[in-house]
N, C-alpha and C positions, 0 to 999 in steps of 0.2 A: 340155376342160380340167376342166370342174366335174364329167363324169363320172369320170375319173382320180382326181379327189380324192375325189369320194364313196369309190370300191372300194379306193382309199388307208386312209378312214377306217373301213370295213366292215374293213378286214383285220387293221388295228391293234387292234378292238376283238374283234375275233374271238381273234387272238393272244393279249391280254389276259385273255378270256374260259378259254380253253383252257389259260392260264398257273396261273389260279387250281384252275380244276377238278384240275391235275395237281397242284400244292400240297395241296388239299384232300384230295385221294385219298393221295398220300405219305404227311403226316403224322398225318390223322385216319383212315385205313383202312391202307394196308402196314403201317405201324408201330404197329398196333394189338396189342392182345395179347391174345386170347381163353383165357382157363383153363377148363381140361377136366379135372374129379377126375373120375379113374374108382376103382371098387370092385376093390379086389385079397386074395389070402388071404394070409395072411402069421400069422406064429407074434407073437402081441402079447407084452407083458410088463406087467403092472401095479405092478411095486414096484421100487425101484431095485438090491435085493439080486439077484431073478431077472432085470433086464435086465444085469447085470454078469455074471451066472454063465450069461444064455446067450449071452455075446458070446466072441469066439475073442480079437478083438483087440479094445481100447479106447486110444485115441489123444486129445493133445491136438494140434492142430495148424489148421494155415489153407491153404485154395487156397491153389492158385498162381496162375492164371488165373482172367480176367471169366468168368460163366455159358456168356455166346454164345462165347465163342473154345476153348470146349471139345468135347472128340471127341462125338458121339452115334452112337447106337445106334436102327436105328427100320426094322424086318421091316413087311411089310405080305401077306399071303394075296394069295392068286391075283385074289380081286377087288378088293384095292385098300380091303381094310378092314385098317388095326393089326392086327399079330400081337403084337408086345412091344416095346420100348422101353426106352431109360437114356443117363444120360449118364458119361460116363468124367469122374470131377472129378481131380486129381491133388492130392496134401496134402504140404506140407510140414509132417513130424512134429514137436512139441518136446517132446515127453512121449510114455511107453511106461508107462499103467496096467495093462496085460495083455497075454499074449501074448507070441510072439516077436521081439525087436528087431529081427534082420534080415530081415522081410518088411516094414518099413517105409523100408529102402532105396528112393526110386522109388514110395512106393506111392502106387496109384491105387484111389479106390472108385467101386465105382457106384453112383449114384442113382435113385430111380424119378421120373425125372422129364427129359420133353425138350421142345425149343420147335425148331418149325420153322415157314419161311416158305411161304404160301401166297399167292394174289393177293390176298384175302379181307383179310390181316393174319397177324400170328403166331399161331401155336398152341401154347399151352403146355397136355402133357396132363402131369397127374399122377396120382401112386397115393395114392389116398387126403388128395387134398389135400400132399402133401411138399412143402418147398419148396426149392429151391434152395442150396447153400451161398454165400457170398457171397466175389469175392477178398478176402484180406486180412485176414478176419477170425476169429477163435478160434472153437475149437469144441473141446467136448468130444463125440467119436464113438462109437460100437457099432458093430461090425461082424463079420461072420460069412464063410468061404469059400463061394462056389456050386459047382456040381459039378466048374469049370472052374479051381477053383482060385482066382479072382478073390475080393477082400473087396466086400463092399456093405452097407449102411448098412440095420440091422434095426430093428424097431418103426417104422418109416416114420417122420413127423413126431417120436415123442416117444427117436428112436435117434441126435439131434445136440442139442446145446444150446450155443445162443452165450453164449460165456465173457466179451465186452469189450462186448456191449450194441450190436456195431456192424452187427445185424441186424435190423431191423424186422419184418420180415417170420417170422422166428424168435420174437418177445420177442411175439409174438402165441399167449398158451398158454392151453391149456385145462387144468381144474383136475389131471387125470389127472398132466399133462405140468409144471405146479408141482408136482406130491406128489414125483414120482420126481425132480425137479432135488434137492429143497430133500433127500431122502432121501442122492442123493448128494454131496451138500455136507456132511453131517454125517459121510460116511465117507470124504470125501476133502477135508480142509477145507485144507492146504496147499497141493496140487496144485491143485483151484477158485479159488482166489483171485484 
């Protein structure tokens, strides 16, 4: 009897042991988030006149969709190292500063920016630090067609500006990326507001 209970109380506390570990591992490692800026070439813009006159389309508008419930893109080489990466964001338009209106029926841009699960935790790689557009919230966009016909979001970081403040992770700017907002606020000072 008193053996039965000891391996009674060995299993409860094993159980218990193993409850925590699995807690442990879920919330402070799967659901971790490791960010990976990588170095990419990309045609910059320093002033907000030449990021307007190299953009095809400029759009104000908001996701549709949370980050993670969007389509991604992510090639890997033969041995299982990244080849390229993006994520398909989808925008709903409310503004047309450039560009053709009807390619903002549907339109979807890409970002250089993807997050996938590994056992490790998530991986978020980015180009040059980009980050994310967030659902729901305003943006003012750059963007340019790739070969394929597709828009995608140019100047990296400094080719979105959040218009309602409801991005943090946006309203984190560097001086370059205040010159060209406040540039384009002075030339689009209705449409910004």
């Amino acid at each position: 009897m008193l053996l039965k209970k000891k391996s009674t109380i060995i299993s409860i506390t094993m159980a218990f042991i193993l409850a925590i570990a699995a807690c442990y591992y879920y919330f402070a490692i799967y659901n971790s988030v490791n960010v990976v800026s990588v170095h990419a070439q990309y045609k910059g813009y320093s002033t907000g006149e030449k990021l307007f006159e190299g953009a095809e389309l400029v759009v104000i508008g908001k996701p549709v969709t949370a980050f993670g419930d969007r389509e991604i893109h992510l090639t890997r080489f033969a041995t299982g190292v990244i080849e390229d990466f993006a994520t398909f964001t989808e925008i709903h338009v409310e503004k047309v500063l450039k560009g053709p209106k009807e390619d903002t029926t549907n339109l979807t841009v890409i970002e250089p920016v993807v997050e996938y699960q590994t056992y490790k935790g998530k991986v978020r790689l980015a180009s040059e630090g980009y980050t994310p557009m967030k659902k729901d919230s305003r943006y003012l966009i750059f963007l340019k067609k790739n070969r394929t016909g597709q828009y995608y979001v140019i100047n990296m970081q400094e080719g979105k500006f959040n218009l309602d403040g409801t991005d943090p992770e946006d309203s984190i700017e560097s001086p370059s990326k205040s010159r060209i907002f406040t540039e384009l606020k002075a030339e689009f000072p209705q449409e910004l507001r």
